[in-house]
KOLDO-138576 format. One record per residue: residue in one letter; x, y, z of N, C-alpha, C in turn. Coordinates in steps of 0.2 Angstrom, whole numbers, padded with zeros to 4 digits, always signed. Example, Ala and Ser with C-alpha at 12.3 -4.5 7.8 and 13.67 -1.06 7.14 Angstrom:
2
A+0066-0028+0039+0062-0022+0039+0066-0016+0039 S+0064-0011+0035+0068-0005+0036+0064+0000+0039 
This chain:
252
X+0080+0322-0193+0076+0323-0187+0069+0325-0189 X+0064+0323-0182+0060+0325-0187+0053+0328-0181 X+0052+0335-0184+0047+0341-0179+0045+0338-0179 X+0039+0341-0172+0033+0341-0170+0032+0347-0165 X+0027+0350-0166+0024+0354-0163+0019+0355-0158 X+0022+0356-0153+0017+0354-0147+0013+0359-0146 X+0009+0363-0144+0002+0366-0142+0006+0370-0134 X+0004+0375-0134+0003+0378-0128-0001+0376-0122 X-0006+0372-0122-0011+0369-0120-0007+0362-0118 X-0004+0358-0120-0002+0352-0120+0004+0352-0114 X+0008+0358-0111+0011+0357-0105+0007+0355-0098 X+0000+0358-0100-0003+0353-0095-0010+0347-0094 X-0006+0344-0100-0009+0337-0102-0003+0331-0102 X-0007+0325-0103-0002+0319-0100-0001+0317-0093 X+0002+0310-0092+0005+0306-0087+0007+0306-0083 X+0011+0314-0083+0015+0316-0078+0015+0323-0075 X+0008+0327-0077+0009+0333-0074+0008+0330-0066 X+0011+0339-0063+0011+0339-0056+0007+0342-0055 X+0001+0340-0049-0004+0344-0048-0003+0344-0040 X-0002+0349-0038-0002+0348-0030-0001+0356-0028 X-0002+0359-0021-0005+0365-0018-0003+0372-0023 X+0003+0371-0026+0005+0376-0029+0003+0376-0038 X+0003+0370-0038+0001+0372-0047-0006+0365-0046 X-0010+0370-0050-0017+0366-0050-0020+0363-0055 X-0024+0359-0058-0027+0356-0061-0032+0361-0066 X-0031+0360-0073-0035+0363-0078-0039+0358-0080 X-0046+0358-0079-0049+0352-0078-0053+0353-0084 X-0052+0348-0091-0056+0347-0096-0060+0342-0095 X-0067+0344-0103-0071+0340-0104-0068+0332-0104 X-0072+0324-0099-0068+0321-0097-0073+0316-0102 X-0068+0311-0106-0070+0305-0111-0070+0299-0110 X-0063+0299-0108-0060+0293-0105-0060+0288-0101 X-0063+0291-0095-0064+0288-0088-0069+0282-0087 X-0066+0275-0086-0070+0268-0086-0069+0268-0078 X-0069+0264-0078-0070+0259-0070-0065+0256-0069 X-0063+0258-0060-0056+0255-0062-0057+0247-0060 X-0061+0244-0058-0064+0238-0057-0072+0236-0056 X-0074+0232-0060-0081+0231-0063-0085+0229-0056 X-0082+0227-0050-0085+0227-0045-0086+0234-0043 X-0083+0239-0044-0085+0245-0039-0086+0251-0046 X-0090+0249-0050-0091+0255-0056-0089+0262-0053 X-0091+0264-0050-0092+0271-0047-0084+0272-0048 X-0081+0270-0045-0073+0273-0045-0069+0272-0051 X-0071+0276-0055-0065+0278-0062-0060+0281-0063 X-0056+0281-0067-0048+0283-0069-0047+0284-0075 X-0043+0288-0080-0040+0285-0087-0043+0280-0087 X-0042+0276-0094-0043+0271-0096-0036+0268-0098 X-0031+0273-0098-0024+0270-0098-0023+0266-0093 X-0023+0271-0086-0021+0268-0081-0025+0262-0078 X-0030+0263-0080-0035+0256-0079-0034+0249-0082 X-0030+0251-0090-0027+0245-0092-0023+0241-0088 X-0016+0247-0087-0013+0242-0082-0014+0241-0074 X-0016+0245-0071-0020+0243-0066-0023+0236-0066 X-0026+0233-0070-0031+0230-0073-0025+0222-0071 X-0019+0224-0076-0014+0219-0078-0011+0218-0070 X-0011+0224-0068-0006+0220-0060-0011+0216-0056 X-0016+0219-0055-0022+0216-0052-0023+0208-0053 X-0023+0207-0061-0023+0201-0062-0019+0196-0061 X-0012+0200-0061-0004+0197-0059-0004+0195-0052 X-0007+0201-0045-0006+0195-0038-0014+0194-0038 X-0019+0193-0040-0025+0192-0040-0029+0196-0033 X-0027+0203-0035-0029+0209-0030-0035+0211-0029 X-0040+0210-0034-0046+0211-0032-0051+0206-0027 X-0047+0200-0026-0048+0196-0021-0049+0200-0014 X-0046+0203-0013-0043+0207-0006-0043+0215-0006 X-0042+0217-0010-0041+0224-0012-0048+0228-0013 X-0049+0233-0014-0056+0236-0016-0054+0242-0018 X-0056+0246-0022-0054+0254-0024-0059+0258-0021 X-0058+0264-0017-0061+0266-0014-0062+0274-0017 X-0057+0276-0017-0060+0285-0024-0055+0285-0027 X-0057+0285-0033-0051+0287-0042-0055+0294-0044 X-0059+0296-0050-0059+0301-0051-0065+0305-0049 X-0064+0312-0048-0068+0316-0044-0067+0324-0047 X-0075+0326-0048-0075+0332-0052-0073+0337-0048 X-0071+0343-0045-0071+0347-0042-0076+0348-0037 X-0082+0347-0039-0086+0348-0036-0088+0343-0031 X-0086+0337-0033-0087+0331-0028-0079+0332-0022 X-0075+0337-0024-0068+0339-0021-0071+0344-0016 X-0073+0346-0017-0077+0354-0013-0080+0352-0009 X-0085+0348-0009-0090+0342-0005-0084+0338-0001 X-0081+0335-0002-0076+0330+0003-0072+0336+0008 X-0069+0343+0004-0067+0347+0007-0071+0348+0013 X-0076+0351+0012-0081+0353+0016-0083+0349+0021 X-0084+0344+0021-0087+0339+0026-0083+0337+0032 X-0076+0335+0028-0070+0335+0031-0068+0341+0036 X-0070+0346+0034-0066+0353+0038-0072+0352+0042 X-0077+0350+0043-0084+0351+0047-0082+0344+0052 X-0081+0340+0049-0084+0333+0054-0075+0331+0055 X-0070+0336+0054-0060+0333+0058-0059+0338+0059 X-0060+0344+0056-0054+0349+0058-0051+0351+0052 X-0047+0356+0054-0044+0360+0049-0036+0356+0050 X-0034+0356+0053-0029+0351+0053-0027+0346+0052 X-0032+0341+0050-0032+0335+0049-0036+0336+0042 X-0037+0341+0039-0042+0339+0032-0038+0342+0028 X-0032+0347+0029-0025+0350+0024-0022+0345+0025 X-0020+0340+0029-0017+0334+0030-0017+0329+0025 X-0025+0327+0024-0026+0321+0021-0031+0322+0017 X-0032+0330+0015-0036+0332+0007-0034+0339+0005 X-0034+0337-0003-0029+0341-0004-0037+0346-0006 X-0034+0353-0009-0037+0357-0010-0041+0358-0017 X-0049+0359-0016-0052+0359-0023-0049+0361-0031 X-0049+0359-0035-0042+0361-0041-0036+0361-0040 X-0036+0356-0036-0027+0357-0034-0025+0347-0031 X-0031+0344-0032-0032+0337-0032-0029+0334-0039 X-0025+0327-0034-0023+0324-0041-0029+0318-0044 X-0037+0316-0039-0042+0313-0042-0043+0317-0046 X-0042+0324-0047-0048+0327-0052-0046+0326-0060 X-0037+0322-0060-0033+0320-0067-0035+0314-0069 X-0040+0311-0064-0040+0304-0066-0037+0298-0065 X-0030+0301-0063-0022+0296-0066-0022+0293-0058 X-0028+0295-0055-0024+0293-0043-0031+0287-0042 X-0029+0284-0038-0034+0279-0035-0031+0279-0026 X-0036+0278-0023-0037+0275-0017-0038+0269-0015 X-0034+0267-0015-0034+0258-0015-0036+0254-0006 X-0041+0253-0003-0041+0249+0003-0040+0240+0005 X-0038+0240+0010-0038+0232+0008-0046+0231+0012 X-0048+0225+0007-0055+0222+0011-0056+0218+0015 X-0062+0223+0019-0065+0222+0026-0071+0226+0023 X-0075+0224+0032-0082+0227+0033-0082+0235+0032 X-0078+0239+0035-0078+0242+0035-0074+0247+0032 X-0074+0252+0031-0068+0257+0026-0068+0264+0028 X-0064+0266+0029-0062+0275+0028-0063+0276+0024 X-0065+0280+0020-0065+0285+0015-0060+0288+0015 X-0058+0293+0020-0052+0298+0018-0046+0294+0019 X-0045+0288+0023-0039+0283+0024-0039+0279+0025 X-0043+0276+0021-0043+0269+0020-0037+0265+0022 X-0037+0260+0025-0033+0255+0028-0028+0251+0021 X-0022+0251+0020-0018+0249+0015-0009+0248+0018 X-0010+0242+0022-0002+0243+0025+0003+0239+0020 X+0009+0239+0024+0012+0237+0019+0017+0229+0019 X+0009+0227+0022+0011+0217+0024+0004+0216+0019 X+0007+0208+0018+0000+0205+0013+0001+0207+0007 X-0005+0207+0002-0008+0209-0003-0007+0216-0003 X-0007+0218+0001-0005+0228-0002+0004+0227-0001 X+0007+0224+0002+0014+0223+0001+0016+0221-0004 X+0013+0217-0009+0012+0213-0015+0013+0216-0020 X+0004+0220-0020+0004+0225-0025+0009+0233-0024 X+0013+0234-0018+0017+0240-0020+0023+0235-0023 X+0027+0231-0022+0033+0228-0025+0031+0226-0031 X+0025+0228-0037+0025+0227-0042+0022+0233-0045 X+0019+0239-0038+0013+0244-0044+0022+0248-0047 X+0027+0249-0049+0032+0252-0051+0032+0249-0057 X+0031+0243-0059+0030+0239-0064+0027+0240-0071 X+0021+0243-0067+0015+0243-0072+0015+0253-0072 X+0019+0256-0068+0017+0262-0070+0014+0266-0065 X+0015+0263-0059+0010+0264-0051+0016+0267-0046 X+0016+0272-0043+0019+0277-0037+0015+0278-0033 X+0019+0274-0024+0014+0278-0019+0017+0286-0018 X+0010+0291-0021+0012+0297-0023+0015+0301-0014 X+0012+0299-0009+0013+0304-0004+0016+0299+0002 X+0024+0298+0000+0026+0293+0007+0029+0296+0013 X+0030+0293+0018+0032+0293+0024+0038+0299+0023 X+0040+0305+0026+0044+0308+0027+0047+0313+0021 X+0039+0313+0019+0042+0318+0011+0036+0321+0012 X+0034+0322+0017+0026+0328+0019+0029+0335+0019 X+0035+0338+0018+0035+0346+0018+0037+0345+0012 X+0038+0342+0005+0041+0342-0001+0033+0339-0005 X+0029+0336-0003+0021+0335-0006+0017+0339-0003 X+0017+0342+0004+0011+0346+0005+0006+0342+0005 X+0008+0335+0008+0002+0332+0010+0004+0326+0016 X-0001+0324+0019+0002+0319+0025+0005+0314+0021 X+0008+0307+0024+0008+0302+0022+0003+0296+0022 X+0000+0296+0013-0007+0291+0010-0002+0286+0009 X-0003+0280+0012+0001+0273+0011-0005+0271+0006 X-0011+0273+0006-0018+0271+0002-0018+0276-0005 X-0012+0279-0007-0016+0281-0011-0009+0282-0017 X-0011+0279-0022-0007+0279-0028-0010+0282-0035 X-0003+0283-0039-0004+0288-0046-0002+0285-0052 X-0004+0285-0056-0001+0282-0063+0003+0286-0069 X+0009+0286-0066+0014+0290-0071+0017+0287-0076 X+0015+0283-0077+0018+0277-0083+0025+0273-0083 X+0027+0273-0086+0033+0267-0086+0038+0270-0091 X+0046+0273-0091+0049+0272-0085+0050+0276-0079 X+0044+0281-0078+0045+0285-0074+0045+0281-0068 X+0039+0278-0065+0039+0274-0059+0045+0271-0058 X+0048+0268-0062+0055+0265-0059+0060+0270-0059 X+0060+0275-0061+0065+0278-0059+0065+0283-0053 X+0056+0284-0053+0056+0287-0045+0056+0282-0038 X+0056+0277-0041+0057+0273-0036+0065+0271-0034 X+0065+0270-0038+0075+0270-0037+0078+0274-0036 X+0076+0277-0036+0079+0287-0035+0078+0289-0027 X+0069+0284-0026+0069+0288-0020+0065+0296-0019 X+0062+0296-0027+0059+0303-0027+0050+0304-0028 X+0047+0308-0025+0041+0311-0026+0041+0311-0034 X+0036+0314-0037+0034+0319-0044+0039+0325-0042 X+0035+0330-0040+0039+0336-0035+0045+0335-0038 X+0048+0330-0034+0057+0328-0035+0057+0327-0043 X+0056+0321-0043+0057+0320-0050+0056+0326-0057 X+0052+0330-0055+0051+0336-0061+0057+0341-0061 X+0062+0341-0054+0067+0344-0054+0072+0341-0055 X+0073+0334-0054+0077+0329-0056+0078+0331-0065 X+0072+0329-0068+0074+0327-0076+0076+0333-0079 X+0074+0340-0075+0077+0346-0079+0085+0346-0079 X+0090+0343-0075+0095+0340-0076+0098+0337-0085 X+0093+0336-0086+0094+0333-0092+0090+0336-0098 X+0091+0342-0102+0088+0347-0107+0089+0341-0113 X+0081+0342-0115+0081+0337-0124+0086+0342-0128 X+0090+0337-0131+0094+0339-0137+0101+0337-0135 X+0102+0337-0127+0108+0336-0122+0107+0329-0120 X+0113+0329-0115+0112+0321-0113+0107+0319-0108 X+0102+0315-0111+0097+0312-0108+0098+0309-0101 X+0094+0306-0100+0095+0301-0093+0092+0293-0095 X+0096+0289-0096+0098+0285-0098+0095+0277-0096 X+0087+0273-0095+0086+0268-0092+0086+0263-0093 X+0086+0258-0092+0083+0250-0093+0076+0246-0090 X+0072+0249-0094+0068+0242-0091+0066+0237-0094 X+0063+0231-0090+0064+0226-0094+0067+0222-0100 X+0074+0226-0102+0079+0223-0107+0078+0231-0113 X+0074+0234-0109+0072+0240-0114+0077+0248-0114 X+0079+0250-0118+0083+0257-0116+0079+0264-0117 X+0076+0266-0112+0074+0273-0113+0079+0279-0108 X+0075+0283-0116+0078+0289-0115+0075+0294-0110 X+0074+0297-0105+0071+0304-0103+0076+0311-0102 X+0070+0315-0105+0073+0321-0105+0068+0328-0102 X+0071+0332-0102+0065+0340-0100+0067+0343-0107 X+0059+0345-0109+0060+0350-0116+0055+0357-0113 X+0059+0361-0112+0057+0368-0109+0048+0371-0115 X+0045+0374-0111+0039+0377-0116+0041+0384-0117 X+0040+0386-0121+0038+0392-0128+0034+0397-0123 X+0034+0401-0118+0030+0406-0114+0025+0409-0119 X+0018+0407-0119+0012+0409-0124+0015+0406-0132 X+0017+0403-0132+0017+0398-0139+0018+0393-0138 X+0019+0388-0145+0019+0383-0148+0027+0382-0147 X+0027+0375-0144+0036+0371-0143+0037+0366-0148 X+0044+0366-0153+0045+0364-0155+0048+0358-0152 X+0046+0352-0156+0050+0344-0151+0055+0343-0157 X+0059+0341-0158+0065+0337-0162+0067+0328-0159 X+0065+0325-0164+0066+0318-0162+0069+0312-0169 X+0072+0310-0167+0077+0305-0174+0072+0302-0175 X+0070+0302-0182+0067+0300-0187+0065+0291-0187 X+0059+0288-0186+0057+0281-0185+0058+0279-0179 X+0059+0284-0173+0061+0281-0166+0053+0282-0161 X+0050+0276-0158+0046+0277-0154+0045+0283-0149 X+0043+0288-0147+0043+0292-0140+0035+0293-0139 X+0036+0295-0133+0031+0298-0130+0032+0305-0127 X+0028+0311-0125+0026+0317-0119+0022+0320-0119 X+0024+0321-0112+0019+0323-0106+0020+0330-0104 X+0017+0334-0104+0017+0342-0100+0017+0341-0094 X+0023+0344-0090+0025+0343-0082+0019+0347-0079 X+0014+0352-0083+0009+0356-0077+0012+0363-0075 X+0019+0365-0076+0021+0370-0075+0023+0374-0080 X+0030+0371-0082+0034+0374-0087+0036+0374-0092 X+0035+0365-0094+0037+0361-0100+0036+0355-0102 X+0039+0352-0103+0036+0344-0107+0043+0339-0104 X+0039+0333-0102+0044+0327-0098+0046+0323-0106 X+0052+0322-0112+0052+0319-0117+0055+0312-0116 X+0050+0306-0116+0053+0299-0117+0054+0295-0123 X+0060+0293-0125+0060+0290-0131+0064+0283-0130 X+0059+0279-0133+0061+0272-0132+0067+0268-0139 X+0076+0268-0137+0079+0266-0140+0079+0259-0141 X+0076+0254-0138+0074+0247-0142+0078+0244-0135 X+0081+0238-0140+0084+0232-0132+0092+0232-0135 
C-alpha cells in the first residue's frame, strides 16, 4: 500500500465539495479560471471543467444555440447580485433563486449558467428547457462530468428553487452515479459515507471502466492519512465538511 498524506486544508478543496446554505465556500487565491467559451470571455470556470465542457459542446455543437450566462464570481460580485436582487424581487424570490454570498457554488468555479440563445436573457434565470439542444446537452452533461445541481422537487434538500439553467462539474464517476441514483451533491455526500475507504467501496462502470468510490473521514485539526494499492490510478476531493470523496480507477 502506499501513504499519502492529505492537508487539513484539502477537505475543502476539489470536484466535489458542497457548498450550499449550511457549509460555505473558503474562497482562495484564484489561477485557474479561463473562459468557458471564447465567445463570452467574461464567463469563467476551472479550467478542468472547461476542458470538458468544451468536449460536450463540441460533441452536440452547443454553442450554436446555447450561450453561458454566469460561471465564476468573486463574492463581491455575489453580494452585488444579492443586493439588487433583494431590491429590484424580493426577498422571497432572491433566497429562491440566489444563493447566499459565501455560500455560492459560482464562487468555486466548478457551476455555469447555461441559456438557450435568443435576444434576450435573464440573468437570474435564464431560459434552458428541456426540449432541443438543452435537452441534448443534459442527456450527455453526465458524460462529461455535468449535474443539473438544483432539480425539480429537491428544493427543501438543496435550499434552493429549481435552476433547470444551472449546472456543476463534479467530474466523472460522480455524475453518473448521481444521476442514476437520482441524487443532489447534498444526497450524494451522505450516500458515499455508506462506503468507509479501506471497506467495501461502491463499485462502477463507466464506459468499460471500473471505478472505485469511497468516503475517507478527516483528522479533526490534522493531517489524514489515504492508504491506496500501490501503481493504482486515484483521485480526491474534500467533501467541504468532514472528509475526502476517494476514487480509484481499477482499469476495464
Amino acid at each position: 500500500m502506499e501513504k499519502y498524506v492529505l492537508e487539513d486544508r484539502r477537505i475543502h478543496e476539489g470536484s466535489l465539495i458542497l457548498v450550499n446554505q449550511d457549509h460555505g465556500y473558503r474562497e482562495p487565491g484564484r489561477e485557474d479560471l479561463v473562459p468557458a467559451w471564447e465567445g463570452v470571455p467574461r464567463v469563467q470556470m476551472e479550467r478542468r471543467a472547461v476542458v470538458l465542457l468544451t468536449e460536450l459542446m463540441q460533441k452536440i455543437k452547443g454553442w450554436e444555440r446555447i450561450v453561458p450566462v454566469s460561471g465564476w464570481r468573486s463574492r463581491k460580485e455575489q453580494q452585488a447580485i444579492w443586493d439588487d436582487c433583494l431590491e429590484e424581487s424580493g426577498e422571497e424570490f432572491t433566497r429562491k433563486f440566489v444563493a447566499l454570498p459565501g455560500h455560492s457554488e459560482h464562487q468555486t468555479g466548478l457551476a455555469i449558467d447555461l441559456g438557450r440563445r435568443q435576444e434576450e436573457i435573464d440573468f437570474i434565470c435564464p431560459e434552458f428547457p428541456y426540449t432541443g439542444v438543452c435537452g441534448v446537452f443534459r442527456r450527455y452533461a453526465a458524460a462529461y462530468g455535468f449535474v443539473e445541481r438544483y432539480p425539480a422537487g429537491k428544493e427543501a434538500v438543496t435550499g434552493i428553487g429549481h435552476e433547470p439553467w444551472h449546472f456543476r462539474y463534479v467530474g466523472v464517476p460522480h455524475a453518473h452515479v448521481m444521476e442514476n441514483q437520482g441524487l443532489t451533491l447534498e444526497e450524494y455526500m451522505d450516500f458515499v459515507k455508506d462506503y468507509p475507504h479501506g471497506g467495501k467501496a461502491y463499485v462502477t462502470r463507466v464506459q468499460g471502466m471500473e471505478i472505485a468510490v469511497s468516503y475517507l473521514a478527516g483528522q479533526q485539526g490534522g493531517d489524514t492519512v489515504l492508504e491506496i494499492p500501490g501503481k493504482t490510478p486515484w483521485s480526491v476531493s474534500g467533501n467541504n465538511v468532514d472528509g475526502f470523496i476517494v476514487t480509484v480507477f481499477r482499469g476495464r
